[in-house]
C-alpha positions as CSV (number, residue, x, y, z in Angstrom):
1,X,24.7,0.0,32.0
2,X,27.6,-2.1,31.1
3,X,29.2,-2.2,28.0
4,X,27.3,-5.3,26.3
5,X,24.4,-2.8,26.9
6,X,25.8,0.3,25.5
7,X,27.4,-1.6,22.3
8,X,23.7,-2.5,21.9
9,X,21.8,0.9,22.1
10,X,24.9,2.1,19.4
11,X,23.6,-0.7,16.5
12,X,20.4,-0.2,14.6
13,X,19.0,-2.8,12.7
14,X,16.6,-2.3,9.8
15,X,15.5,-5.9,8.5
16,X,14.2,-5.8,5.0
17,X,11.6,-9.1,4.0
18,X,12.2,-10.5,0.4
19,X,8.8,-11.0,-2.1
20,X,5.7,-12.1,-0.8
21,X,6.4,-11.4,2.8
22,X,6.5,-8.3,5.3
23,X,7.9,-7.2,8.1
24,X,6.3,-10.4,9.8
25,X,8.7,-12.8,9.2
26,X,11.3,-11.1,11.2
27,X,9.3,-11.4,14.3
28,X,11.5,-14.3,16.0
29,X,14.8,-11.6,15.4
30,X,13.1,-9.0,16.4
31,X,12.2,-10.5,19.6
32,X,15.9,-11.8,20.2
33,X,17.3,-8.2,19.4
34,X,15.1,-5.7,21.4
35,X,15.3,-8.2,24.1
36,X,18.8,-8.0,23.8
37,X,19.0,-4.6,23.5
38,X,19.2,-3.4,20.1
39,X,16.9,-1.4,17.9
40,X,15.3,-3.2,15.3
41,X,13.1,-1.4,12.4
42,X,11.0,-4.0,10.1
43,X,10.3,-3.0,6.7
44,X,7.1,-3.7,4.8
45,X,7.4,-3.0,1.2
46,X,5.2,-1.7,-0.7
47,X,2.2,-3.7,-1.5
48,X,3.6,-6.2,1.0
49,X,2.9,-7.2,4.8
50,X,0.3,-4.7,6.3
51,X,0.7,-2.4,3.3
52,X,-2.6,-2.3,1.6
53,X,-1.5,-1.8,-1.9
54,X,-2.5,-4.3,-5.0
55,X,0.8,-5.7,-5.7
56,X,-0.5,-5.7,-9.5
57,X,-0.9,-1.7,-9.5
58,X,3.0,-2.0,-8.8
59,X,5.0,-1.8,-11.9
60,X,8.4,-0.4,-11.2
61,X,11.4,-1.6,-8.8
62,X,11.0,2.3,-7.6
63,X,7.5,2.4,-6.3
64,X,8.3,-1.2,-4.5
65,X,11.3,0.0,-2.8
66,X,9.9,3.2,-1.5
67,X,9.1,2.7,1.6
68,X,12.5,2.1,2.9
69,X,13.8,4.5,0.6
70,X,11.5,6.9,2.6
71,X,13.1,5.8,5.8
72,X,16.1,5.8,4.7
73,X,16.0,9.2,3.5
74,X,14.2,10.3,6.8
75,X,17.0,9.2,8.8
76,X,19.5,12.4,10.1
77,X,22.8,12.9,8.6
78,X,24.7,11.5,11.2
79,X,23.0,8.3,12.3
80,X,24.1,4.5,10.8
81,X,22.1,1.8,10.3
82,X,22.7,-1.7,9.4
83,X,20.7,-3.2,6.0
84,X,19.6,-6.8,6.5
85,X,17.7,-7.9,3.0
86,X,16.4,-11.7,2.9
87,X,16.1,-13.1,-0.6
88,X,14.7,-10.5,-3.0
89,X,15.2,-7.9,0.0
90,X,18.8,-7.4,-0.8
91,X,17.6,-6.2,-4.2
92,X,16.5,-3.4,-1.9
93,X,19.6,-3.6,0.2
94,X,22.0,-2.7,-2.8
95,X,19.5,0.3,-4.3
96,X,19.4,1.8,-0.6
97,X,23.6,1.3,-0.3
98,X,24.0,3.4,-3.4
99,X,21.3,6.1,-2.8
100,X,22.3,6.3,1.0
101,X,25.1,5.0,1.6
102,X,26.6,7.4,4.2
103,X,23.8,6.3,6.0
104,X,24.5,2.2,6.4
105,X,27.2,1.0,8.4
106,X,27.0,-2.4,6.5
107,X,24.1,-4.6,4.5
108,X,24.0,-8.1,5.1
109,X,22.5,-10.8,2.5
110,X,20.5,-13.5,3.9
111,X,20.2,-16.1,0.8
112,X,19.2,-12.7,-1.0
113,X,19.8,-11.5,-4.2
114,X,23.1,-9.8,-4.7
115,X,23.7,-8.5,-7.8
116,X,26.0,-4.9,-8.6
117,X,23.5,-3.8,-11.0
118,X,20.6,-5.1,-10.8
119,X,19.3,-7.4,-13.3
120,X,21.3,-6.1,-16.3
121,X,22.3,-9.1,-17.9
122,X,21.2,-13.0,-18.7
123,X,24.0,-14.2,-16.5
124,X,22.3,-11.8,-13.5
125,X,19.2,-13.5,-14.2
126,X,20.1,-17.0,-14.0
127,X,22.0,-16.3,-11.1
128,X,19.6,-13.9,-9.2
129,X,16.0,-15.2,-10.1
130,X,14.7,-18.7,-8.2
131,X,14.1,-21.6,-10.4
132,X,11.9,-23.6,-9.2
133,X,10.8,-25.5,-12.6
134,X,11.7,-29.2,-10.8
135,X,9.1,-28.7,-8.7
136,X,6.4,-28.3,-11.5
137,X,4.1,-25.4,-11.9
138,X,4.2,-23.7,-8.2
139,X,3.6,-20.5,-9.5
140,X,-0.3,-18.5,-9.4
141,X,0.3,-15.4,-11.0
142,X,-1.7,-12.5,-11.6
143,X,-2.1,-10.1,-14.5
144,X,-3.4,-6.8,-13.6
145,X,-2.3,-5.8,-17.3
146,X,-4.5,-7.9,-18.7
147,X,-4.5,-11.5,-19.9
148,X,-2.5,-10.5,-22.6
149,X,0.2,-8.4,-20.7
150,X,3.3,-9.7,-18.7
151,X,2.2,-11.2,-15.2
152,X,2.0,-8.4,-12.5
153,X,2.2,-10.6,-9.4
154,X,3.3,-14.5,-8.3
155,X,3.0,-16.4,-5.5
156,X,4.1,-19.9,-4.6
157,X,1.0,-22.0,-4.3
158,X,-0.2,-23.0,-0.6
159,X,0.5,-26.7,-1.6
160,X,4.2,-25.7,-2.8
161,X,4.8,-23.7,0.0
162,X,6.1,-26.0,2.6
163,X,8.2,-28.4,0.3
164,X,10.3,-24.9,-1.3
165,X,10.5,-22.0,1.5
166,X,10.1,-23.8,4.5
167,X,11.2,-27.3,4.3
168,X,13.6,-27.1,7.7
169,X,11.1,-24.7,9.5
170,X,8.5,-25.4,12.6
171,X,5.3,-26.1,11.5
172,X,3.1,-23.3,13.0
173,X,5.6,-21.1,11.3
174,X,4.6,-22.7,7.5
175,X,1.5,-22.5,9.0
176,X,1.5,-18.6,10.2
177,X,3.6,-18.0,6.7
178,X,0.9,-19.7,4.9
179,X,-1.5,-17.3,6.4
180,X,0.2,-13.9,5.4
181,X,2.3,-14.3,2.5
182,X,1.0,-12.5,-0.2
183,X,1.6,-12.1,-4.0
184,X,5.0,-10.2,-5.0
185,X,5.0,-7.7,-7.5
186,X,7.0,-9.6,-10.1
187,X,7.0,-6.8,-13.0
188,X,8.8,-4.7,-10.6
189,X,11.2,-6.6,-9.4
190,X,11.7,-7.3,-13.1
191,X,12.6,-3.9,-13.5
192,X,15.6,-3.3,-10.4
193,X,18.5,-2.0,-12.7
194,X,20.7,0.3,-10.6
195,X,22.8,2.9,-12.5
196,X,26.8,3.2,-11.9
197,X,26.5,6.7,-11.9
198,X,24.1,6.7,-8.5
199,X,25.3,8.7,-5.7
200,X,28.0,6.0,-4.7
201,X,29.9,4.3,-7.4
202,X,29.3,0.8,-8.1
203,X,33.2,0.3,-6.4
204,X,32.1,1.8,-3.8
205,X,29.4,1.5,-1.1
206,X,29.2,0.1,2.6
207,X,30.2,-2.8,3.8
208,X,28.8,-5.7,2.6
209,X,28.8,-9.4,4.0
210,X,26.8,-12.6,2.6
211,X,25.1,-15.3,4.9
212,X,24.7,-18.4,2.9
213,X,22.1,-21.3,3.2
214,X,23.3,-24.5,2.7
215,X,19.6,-26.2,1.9
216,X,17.8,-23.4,0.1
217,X,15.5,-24.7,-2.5
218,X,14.8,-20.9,-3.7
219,X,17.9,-19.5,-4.2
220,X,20.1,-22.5,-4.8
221,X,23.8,-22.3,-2.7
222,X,25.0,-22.8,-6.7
223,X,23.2,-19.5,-7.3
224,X,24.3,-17.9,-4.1
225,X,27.8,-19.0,-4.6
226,X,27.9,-17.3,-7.7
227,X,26.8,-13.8,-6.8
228,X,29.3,-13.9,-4.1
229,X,31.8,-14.9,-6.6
230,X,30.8,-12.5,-8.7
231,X,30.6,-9.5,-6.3
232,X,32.6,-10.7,-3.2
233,X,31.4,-9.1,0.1
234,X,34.0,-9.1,2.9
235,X,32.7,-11.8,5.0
236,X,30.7,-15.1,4.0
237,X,29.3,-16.7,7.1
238,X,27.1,-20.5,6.5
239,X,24.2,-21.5,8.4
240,X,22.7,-24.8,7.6
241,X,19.3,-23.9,7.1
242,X,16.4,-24.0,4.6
243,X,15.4,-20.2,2.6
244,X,14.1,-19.1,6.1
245,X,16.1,-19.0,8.9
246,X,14.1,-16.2,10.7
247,X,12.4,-19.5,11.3
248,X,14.4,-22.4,11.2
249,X,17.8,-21.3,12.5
250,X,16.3,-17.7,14.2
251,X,19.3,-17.7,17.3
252,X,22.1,-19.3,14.7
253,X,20.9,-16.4,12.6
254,X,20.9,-13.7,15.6
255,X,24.3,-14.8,16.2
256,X,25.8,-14.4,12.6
257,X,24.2,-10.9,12.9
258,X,25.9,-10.2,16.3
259,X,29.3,-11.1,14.6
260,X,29.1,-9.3,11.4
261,X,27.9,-6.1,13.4
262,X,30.5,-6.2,16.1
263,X,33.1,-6.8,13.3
264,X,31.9,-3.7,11.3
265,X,31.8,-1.6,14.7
């Protein structure tokens, strides 16, 4: 084996989907990685992808994030991984770094959410949370609560769908997306505060590097400019794709992955 393939069999990748997907929309990646080599593990959330739980019976940021918390923790001592998070995955991405962060070799934020803390503060909010008021009302929420309780779930209407997430994308992608997303658990998201005194300090942590899109109408590059700003990872790479390169840039993507792995090695 030559060296390509043994730097290969060394890098573990664990891919984390952000609200209202699963472990699905990684399949283009995953394909380019274990063909190449690599190890890729694809995470479905709870109440997410093939995980059969109501999304509305979901009310913390805890119970959301526990499956890869659970793989995380079931993980031996001496073995790395590296955290990919897409959109509200890298909410997950920055719980797992300070809960197990011996464990990560580095987390990468694709368009995701990367905020120190969680959602602590108004600034967090308007930075970390989409707005997609121009569009009009996209959203079909549910309230497992009751009517008179905070929405539990929200999903971007089918008709909304193509013009937000996937503008830049293949069609039988939309289409397959359009097929399998479900509703996110909102309330719990709500809910992702991470406390300084975790495991890791907030100063510390792994590695952490940001990949940008330059035509996301989800999070905005305003938005994702102002996380990084905010929390500056060590590398910012660009790709010039819509909220979903899995789909629309998947080999650009692969690339910038390659990169930022060999650089942590």
């Amino acid at each position: 084996m030559g060296d390509e393939g043994k730097a290969a069999e060394e890098v573990e990748f664990v891919l984390v989907h952000g609200i209202s997907g699963g472990g699905w929309c990684w399949y283009k990646l995953r394909c380019l990685m274990e063909n190449s080599g690599y190890k890729v593990t694809c995470i479905d959330l709870k109440g997410a992808g093939t995980d059969p739980t109501d999304p509305n019976s979901i009310l913390s940021f805890d119970d959301y994030n526990k499956p890869l918390l659970d793989f995380m923790y079931s993980l031996p001592d001496n073995r790395k991984v590296i955290l990919v998070g897409h959109s509200a995955g890298g909410l997950s991405v920055t719980q797992a770094s300070y809960k197990f962060g011996k464990k990560i070799k580095l987390a990468i934020y694709v368009a995701a959410t990367m905020l120190k803390l969680g959602f602590r503060t108004d600034e967090d909010i308007k930075h970390g949370v989409p707005n997609l008021t121009s569009f009009g009302e996209v959203y079909e929420l549910g309230f497992g609560m009751g009517c008179d309780g905070p929405p539990t779930s929200a999903i971007v209407k089918k008709q909304f769908q193509r013009q937000i997430i996937y503008q830049l994308s293949p069609p039988e992608d939309w289409t397959l997306a359009s097929m399998l997303l479900r509703p996110g658990p909102v309330l719990a998201l709500q809910s992702a505060k991470f406390d300084q005194n975790e495991e890791l300090s907030s100063q510390s942590g792994p590695e952490r590097v940001y990949i940008k899109t330059k035509h996301d109408n989800v999070i905005t590059e305003e938005q994702q400019e102002a996380m990084i700003k905010k929390w500056p990872p060590s590398q910012v790479y660009v790709l010039d794709s819509d909220h979903s390169p899995f789909f629309s840039s998947p080999f650009l993507l692969f690339g910038l992955l390659l990169k930022a792995a060999a650089a942590s090695l």
